[in-house]
PyMOL Python script that loads the backbone (N, CA, C, O; Angstrom):
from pymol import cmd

cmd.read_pdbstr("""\
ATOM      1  N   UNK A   1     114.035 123.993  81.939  1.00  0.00           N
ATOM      2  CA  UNK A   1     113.919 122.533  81.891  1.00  0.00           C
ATOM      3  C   UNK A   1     113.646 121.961  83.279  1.00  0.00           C
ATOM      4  O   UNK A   1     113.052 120.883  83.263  1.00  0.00           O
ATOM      5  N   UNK A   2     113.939 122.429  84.403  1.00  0.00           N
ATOM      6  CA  UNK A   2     114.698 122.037  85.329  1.00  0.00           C
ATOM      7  C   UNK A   2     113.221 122.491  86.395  1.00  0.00           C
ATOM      8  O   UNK A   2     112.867 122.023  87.478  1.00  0.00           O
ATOM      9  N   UNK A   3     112.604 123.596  85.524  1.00  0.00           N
ATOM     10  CA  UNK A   3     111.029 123.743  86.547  1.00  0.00           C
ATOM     11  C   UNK A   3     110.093 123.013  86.018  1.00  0.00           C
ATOM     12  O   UNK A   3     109.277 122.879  86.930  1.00  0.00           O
ATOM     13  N   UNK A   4     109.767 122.540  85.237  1.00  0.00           N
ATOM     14  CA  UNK A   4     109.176 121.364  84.407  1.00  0.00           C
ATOM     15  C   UNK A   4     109.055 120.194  85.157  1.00  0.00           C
ATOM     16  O   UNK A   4     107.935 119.701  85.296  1.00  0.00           O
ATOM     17  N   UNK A   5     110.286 119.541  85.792  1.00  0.00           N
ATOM     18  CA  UNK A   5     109.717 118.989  86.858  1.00  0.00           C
ATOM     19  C   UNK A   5     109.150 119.365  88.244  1.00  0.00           C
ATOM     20  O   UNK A   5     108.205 118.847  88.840  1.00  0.00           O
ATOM     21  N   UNK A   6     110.078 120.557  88.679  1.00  0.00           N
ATOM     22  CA  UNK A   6     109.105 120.890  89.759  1.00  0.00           C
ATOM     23  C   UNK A   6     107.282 120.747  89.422  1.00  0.00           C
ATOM     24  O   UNK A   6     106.456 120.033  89.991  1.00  0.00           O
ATOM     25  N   UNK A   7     107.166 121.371  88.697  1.00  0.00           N
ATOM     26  CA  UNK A   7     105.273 121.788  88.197  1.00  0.00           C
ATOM     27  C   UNK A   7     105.206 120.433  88.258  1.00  0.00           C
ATOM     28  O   UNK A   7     104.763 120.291  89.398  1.00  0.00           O
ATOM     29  N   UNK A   8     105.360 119.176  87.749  1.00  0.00           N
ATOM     30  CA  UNK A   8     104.910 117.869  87.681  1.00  0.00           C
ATOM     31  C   UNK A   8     104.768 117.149  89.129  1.00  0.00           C
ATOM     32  O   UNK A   8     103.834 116.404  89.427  1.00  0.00           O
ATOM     33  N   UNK A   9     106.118 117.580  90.190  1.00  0.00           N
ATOM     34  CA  UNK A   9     106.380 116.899  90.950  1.00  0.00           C
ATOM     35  C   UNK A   9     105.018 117.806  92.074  1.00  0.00           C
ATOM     36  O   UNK A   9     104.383 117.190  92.931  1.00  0.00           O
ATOM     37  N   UNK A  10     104.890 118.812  91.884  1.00  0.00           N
ATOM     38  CA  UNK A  10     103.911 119.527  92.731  1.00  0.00           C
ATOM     39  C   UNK A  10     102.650 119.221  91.938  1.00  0.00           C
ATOM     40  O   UNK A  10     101.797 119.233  92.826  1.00  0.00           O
ATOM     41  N   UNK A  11     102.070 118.974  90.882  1.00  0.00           N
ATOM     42  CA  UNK A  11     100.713 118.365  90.268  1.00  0.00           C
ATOM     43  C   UNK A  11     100.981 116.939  90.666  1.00  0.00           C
ATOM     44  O   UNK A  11      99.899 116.403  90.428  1.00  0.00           O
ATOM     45  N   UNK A  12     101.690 116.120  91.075  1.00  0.00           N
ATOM     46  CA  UNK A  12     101.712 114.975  91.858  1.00  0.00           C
ATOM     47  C   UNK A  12     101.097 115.180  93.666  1.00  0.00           C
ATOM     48  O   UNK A  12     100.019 114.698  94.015  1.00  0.00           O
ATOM     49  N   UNK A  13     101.954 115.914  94.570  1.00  0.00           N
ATOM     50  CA  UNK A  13     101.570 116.260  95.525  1.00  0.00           C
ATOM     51  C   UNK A  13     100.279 116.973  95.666  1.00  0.00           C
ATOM     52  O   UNK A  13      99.725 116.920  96.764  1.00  0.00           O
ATOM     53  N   UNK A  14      99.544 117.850  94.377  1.00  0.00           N
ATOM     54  CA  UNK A  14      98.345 118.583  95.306  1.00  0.00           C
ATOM     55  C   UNK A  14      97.142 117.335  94.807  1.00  0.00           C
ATOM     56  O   UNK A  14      95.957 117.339  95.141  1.00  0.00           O
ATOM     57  N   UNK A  15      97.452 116.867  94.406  1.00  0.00           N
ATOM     58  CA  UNK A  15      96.779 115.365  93.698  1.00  0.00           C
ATOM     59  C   UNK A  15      96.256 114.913  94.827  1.00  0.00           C
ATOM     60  O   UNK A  15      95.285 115.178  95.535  1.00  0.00           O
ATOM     61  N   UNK A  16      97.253 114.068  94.818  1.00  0.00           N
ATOM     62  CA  UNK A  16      97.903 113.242  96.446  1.00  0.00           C
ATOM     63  C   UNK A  16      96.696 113.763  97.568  1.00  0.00           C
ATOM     64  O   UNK A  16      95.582 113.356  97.897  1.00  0.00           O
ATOM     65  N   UNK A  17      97.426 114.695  97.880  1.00  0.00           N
ATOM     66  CA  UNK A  17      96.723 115.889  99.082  1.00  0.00           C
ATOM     67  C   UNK A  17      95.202 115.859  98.617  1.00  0.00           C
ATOM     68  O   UNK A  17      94.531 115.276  99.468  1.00  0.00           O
ATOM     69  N   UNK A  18      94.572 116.227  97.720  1.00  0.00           N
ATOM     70  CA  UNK A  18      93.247 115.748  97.387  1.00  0.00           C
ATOM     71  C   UNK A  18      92.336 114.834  97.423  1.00  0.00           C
ATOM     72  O   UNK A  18      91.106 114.856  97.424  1.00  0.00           O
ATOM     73  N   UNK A  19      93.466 113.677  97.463  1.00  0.00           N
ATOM     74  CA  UNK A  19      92.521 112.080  97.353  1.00  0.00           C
ATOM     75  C   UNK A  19      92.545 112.251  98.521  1.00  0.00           C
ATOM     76  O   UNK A  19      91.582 112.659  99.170  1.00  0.00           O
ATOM     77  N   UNK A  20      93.993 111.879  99.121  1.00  0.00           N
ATOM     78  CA  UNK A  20      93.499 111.890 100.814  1.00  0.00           C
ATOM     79  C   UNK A  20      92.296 112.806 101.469  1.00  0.00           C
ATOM     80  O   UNK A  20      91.338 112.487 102.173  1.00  0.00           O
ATOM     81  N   UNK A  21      92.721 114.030 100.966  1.00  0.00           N
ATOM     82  CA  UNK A  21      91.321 115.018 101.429  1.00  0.00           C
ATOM     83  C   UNK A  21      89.932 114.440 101.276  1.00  0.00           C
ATOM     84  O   UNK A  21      88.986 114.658 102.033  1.00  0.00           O
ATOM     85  N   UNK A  22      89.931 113.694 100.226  1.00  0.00           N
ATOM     86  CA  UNK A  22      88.300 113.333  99.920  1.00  0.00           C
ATOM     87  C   UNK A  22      88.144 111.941 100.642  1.00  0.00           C
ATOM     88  O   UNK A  22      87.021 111.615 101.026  1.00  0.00           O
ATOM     89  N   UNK A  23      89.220 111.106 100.845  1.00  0.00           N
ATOM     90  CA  UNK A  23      88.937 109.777 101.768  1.00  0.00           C
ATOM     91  C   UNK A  23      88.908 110.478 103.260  1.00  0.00           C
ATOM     92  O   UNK A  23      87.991 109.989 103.919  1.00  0.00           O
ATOM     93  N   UNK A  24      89.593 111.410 103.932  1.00  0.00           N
ATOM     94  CA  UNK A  24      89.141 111.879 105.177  1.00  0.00           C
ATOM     95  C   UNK A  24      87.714 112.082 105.310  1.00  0.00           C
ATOM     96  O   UNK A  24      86.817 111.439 105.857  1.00  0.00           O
ATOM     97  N   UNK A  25      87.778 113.451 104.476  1.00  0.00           N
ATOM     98  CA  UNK A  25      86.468 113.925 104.805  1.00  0.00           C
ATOM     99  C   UNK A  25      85.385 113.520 104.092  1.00  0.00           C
ATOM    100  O   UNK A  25      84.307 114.047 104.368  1.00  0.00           O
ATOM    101  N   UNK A  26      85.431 112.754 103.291  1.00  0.00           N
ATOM    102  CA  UNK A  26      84.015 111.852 102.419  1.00  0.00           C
ATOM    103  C   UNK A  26      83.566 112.676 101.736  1.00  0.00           C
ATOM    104  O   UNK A  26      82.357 112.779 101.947  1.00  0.00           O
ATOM    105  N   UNK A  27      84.008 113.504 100.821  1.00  0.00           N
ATOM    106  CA  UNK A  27      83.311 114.450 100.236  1.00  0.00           C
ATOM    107  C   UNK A  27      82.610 113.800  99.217  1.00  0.00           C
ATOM    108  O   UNK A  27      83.137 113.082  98.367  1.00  0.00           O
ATOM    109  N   UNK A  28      81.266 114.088  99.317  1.00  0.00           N
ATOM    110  CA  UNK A  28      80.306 113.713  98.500  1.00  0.00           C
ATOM    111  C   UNK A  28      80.513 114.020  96.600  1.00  0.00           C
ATOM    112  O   UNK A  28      80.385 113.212  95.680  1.00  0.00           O
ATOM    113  N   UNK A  29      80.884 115.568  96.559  1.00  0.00           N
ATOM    114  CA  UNK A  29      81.110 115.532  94.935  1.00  0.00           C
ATOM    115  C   UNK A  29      82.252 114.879  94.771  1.00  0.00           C
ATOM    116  O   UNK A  29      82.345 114.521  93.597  1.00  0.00           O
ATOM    117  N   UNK A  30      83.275 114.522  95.491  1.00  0.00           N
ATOM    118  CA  UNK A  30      83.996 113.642  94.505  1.00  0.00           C
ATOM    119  C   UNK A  30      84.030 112.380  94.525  1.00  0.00           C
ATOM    120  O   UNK A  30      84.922 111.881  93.840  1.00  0.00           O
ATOM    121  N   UNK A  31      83.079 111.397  95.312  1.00  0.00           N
ATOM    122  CA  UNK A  31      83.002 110.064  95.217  1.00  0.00           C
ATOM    123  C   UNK A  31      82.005 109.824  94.619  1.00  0.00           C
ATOM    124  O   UNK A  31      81.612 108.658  94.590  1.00  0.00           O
ATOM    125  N   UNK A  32      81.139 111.049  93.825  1.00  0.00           N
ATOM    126  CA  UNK A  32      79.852 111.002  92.828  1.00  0.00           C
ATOM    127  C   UNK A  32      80.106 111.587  91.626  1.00  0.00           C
ATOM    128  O   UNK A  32      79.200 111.841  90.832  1.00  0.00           O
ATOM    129  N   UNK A  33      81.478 111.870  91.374  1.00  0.00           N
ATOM    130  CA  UNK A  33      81.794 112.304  90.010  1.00  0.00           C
ATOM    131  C   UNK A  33      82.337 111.135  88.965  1.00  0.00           C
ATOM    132  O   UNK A  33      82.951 110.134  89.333  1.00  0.00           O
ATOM    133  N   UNK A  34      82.091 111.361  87.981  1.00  0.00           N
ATOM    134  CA  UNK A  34      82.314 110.742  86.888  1.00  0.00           C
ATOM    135  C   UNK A  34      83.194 109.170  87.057  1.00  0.00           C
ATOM    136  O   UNK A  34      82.961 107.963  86.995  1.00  0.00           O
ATOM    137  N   UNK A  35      84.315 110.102  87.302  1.00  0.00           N
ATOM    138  CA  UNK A  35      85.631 109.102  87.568  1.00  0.00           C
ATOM    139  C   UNK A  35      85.577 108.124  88.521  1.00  0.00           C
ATOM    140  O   UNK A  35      85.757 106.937  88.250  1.00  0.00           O
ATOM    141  N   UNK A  36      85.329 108.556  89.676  1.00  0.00           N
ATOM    142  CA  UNK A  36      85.300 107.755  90.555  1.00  0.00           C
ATOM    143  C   UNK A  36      83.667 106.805  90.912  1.00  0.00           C
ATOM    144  O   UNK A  36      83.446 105.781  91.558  1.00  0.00           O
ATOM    145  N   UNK A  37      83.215 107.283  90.516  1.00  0.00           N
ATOM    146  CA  UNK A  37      81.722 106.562  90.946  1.00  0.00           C
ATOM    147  C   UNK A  37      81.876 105.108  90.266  1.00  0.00           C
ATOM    148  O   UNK A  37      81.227 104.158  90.703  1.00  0.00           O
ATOM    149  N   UNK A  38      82.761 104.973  89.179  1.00  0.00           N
ATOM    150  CA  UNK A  38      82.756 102.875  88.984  1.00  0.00           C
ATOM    151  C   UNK A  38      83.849 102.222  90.048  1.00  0.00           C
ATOM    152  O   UNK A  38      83.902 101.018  90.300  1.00  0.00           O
ATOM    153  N   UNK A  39      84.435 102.910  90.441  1.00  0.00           N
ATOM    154  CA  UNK A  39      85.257 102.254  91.777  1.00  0.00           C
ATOM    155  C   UNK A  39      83.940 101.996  92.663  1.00  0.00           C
ATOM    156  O   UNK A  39      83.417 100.895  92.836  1.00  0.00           O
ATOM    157  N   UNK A  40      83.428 103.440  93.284  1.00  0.00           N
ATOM    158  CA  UNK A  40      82.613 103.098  94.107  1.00  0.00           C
ATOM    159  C   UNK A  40      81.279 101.886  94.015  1.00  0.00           C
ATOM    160  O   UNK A  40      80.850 101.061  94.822  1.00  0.00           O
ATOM    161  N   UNK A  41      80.934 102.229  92.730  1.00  0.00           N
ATOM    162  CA  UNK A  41      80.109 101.285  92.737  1.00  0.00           C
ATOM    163  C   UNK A  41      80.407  99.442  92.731  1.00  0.00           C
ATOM    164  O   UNK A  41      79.707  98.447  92.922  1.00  0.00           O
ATOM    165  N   UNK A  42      81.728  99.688  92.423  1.00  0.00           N
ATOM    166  CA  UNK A  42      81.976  97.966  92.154  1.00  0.00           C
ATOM    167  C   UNK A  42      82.883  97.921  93.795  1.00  0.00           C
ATOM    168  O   UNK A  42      83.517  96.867  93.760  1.00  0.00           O
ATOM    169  N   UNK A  43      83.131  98.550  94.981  1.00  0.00           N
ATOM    170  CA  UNK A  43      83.916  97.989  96.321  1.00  0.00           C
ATOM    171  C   UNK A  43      82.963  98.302  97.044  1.00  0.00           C
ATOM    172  O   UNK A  43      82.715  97.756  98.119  1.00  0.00           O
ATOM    173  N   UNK A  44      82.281  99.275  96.509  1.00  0.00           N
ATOM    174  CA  UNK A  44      81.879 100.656  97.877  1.00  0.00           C
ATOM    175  C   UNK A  44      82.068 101.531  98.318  1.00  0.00           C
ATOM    176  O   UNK A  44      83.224 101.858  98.049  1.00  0.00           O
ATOM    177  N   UNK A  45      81.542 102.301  98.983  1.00  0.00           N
ATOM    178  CA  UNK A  45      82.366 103.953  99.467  1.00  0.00           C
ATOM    179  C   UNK A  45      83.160 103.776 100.485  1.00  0.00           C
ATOM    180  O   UNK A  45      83.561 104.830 100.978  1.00  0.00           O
ATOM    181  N   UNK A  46      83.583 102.672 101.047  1.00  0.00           N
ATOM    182  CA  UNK A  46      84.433 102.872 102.103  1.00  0.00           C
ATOM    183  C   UNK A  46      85.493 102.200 101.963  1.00  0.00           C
ATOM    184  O   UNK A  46      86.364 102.145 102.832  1.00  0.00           O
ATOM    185  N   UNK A  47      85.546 101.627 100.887  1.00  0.00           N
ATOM    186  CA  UNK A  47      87.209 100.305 100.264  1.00  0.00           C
ATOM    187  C   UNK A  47      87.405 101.456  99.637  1.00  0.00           C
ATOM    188  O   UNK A  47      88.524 101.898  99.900  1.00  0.00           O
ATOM    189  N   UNK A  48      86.323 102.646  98.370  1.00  0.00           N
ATOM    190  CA  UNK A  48      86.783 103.292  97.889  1.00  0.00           C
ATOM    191  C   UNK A  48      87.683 104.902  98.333  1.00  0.00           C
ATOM    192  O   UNK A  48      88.411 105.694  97.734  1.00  0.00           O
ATOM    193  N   UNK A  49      87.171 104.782  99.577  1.00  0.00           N
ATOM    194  CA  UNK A  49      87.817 105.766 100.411  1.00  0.00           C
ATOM    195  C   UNK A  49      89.409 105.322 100.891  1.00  0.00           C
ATOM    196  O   UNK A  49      90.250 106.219 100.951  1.00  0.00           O
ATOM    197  N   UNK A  50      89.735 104.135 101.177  1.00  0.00           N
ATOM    198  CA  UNK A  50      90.657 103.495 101.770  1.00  0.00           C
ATOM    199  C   UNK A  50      91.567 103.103 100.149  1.00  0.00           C
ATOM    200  O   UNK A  50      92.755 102.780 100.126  1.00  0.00           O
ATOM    201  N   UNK A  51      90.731 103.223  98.974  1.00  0.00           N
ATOM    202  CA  UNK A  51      91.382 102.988  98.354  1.00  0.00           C
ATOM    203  C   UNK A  51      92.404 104.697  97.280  1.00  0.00           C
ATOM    204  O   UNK A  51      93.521 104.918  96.811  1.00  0.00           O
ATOM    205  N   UNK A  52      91.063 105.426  97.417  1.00  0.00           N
ATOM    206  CA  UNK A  52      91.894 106.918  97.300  1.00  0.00           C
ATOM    207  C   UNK A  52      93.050 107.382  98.210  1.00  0.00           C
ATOM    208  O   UNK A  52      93.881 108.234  97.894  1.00  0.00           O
ATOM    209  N   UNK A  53      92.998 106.716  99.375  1.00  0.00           N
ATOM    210  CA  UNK A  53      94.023 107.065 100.801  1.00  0.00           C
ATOM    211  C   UNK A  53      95.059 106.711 100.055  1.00  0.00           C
ATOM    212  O   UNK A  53      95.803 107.504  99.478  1.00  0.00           O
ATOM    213  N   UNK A  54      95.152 105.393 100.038  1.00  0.00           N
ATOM    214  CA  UNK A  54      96.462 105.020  99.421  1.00  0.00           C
ATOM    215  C   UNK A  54      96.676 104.963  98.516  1.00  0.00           C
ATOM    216  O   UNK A  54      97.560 104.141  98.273  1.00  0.00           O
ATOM    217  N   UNK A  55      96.088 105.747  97.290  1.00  0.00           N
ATOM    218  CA  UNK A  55      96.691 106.617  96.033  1.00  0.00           C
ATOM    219  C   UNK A  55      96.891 107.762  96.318  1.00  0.00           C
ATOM    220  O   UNK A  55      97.618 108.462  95.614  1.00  0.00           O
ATOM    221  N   UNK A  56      96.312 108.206  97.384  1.00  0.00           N
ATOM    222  CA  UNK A  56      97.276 109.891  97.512  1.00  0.00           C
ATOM    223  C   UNK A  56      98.470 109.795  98.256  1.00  0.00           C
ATOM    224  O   UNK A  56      99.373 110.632  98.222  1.00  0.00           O
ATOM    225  N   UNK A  57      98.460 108.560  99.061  1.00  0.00           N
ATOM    226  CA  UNK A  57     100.076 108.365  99.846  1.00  0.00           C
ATOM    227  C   UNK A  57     101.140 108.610  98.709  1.00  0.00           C
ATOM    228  O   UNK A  57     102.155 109.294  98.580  1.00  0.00           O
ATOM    229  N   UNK A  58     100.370 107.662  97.897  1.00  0.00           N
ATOM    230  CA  UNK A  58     101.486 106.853  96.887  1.00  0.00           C
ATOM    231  C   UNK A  58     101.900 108.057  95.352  1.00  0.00           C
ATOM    232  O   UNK A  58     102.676 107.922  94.406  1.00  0.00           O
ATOM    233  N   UNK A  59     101.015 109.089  95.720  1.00  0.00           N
ATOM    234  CA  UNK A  59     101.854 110.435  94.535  1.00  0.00           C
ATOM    235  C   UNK A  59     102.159 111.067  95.027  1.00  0.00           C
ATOM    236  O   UNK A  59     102.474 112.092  94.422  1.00  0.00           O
ATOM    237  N   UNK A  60     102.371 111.041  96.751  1.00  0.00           N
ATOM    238  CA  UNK A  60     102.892 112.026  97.522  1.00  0.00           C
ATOM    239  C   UNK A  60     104.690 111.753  97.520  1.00  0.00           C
ATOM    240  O   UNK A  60     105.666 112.434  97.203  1.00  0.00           O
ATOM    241  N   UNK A  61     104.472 110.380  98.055  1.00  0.00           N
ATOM    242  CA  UNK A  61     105.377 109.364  97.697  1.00  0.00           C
ATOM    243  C   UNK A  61     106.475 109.725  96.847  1.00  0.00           C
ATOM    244  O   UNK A  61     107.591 110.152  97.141  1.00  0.00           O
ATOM    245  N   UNK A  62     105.749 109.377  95.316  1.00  0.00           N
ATOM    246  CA  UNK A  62     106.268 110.002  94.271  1.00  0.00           C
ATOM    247  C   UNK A  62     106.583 111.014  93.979  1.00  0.00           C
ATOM    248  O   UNK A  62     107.677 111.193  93.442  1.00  0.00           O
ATOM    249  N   UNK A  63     105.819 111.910  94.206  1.00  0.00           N
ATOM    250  CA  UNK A  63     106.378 113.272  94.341  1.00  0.00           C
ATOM    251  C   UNK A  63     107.541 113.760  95.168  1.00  0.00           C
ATOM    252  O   UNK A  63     108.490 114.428  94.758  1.00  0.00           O
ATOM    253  N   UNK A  64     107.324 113.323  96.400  1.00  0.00           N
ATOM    254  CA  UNK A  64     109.198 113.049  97.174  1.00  0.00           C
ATOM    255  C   UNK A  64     110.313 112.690  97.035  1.00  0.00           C
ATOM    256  O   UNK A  64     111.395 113.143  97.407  1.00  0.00           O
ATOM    257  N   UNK A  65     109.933 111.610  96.322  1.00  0.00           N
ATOM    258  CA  UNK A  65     110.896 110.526  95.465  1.00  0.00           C
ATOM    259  C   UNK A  65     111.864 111.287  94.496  1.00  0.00           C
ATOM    260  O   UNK A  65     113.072 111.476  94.644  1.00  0.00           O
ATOM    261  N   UNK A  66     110.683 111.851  93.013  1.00  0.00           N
ATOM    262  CA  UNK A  66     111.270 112.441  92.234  1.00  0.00           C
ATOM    263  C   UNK A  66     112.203 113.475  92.969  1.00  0.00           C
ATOM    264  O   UNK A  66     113.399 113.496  93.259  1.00  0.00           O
ATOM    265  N   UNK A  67     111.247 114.232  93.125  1.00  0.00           N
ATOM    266  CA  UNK A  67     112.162 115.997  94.259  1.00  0.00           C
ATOM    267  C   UNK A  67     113.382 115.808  94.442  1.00  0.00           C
ATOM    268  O   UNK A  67     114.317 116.454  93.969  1.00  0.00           O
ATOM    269  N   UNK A  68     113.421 114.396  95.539  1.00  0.00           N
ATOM    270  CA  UNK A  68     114.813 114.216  95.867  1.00  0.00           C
ATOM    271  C   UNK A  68     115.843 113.610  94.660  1.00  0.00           C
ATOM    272  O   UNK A  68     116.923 114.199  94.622  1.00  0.00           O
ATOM    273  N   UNK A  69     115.681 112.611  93.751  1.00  0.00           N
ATOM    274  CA  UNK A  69     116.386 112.292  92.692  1.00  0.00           C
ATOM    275  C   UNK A  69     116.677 113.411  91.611  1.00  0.00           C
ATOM    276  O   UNK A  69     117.488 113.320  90.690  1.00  0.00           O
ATOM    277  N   UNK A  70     115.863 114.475  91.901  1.00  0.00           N
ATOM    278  CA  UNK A  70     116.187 115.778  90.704  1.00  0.00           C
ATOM    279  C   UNK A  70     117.163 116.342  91.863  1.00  0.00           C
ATOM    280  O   UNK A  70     118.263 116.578  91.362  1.00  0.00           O
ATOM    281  N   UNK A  71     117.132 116.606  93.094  1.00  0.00           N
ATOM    282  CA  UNK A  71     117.845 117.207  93.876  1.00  0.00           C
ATOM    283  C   UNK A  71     119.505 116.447  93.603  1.00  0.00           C
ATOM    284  O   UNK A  71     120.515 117.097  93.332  1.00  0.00           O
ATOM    285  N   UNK A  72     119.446 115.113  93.742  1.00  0.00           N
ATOM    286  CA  UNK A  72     120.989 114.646  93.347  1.00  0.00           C
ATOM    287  C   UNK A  72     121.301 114.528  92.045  1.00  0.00           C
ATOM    288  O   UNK A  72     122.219 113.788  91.692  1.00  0.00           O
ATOM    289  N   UNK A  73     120.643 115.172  91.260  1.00  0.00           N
ATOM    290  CA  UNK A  73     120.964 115.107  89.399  1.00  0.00           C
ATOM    291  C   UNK A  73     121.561 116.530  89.298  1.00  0.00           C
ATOM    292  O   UNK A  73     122.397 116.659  88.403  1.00  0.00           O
ATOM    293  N   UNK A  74     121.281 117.661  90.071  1.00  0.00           N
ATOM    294  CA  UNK A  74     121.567 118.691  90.292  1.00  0.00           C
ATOM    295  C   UNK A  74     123.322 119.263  90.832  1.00  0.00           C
ATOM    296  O   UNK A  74     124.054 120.205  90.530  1.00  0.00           O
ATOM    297  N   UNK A  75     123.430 117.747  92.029  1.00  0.00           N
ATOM    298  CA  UNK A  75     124.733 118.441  92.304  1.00  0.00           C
ATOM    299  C   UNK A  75     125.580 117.363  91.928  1.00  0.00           C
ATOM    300  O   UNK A  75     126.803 117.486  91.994  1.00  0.00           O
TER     301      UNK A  75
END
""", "prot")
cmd.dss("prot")
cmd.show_as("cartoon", "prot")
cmd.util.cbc("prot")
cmd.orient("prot")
């Protein structure tokens, strides 16, 4: 039960770690894939970069968050 969240709380973090990865480095396939290309097209590639930044803060975030609240459910 109890790794169930780990796997969630770490598919939160490599998330995270991804968006940011693609707002650093501008990676072309993923600001031209499916998902993201109606962001881009309705701010731009560079609100949409600034705007992946701070959705990967924010499941990293979460992902910390949880970790630690499963950590005090524990003891």
């Amino acid at each position: 039960f109890m790794s169930m969240h780990y796997l969630i709380q770490g598919i939160f973090a490599v998330v995270g770690l991804l968006a940011i990865g693609a707002s650093i480095f501008n990676w072309d396939w993923f600001f031209q894939s499916q998902n993201t290309r109606f962001i881009v097209s309705n701010v731009g590639r560079k609100q949409a970069r600034l705007f992946y930044a701070l959705l990967g803060i924010l499941m990293i975030a979460t992902a910390v968050y949880f970790f630690l609240e499963v950590q005090k459910a524990i003891k």
